[in-house]
N, C-alpha and C positions, 0 to 999 in steps of 0.2 A: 127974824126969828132965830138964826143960827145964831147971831150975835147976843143975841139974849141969852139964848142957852150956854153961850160958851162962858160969860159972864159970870151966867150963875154958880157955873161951876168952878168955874178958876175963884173966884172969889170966897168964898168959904176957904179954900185950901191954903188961898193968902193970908188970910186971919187967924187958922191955924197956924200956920208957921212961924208968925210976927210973937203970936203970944207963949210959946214957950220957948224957955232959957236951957244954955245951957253951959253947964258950969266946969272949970278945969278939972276936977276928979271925974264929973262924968263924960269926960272926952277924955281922958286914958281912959276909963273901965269900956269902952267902947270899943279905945284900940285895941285893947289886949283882948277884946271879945272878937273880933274881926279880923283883925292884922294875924297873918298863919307866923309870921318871926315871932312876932314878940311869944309866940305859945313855946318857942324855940330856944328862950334866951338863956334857958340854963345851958341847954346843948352849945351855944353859941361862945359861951363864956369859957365851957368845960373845952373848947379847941383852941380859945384862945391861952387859955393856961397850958394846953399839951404843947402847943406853938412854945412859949417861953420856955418850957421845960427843954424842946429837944435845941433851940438857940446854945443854952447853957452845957448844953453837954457836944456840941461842935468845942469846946476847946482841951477834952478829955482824950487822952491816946488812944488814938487808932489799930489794932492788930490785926494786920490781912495774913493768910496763908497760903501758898495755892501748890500743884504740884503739877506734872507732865510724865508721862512714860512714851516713848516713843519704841516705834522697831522697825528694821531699814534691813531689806530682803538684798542690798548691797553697802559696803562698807569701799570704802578707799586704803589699802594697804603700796605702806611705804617698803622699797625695796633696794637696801642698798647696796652694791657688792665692795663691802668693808669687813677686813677683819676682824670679829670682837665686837660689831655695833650689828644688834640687831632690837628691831624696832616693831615692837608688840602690833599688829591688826587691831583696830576697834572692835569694840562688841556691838554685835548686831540690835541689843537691848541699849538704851539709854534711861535714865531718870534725873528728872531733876523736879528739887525742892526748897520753896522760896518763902522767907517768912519777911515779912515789912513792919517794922513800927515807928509811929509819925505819931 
């Protein structure tokens, strides 16, 4: 009895299947109904074109800038017992400023 019933039911299902086609346009519209990329594919295109964009412009000149201020609550003072040579103490302030272009 269970064999029968399994029978009957699978069977039907198998002859639905057999008799409908299906064709290359309606297996894309299927993918693109389904598949979450392909709903994507402008997005997809639209990175691949920013990608080329910023390729091309790695060989455009670079300008970095940067800068530094320091301050040192001790300095190192030179001291020499010479007549006529005397030799300025550092400033407790320093700055420096660096510009790069590549």
């Amino acid at each position: 009895m269970k064999r029968l019933l399994t029978v009957l039911l699978v069977f039907p299902a198998m002859l639905f299947a057999q008799t409908q086609s299906l064709t290359l346009q309606k297996t894309y519209e299927l993918a693109e109904q389904n598949y979450p990329l392909i709903r994507q594919r402008e997005l997809i295109k639209q990175t691949s074109e920013y990608s080329e964009e910023n390729l091309g412009k790695g060989f455009l000149p670079q300008i970095n800038l940067s800068g530094q201020a320091t301050y040192q609550s001790a300095v190192t003072q030179v001291k020499l017992p010479a007549p006529g040579l005397f030799i300025e103490p550092l400033s407790k302030d320093q700055y420096r400023i660096l510009g790069d272009v590549s």
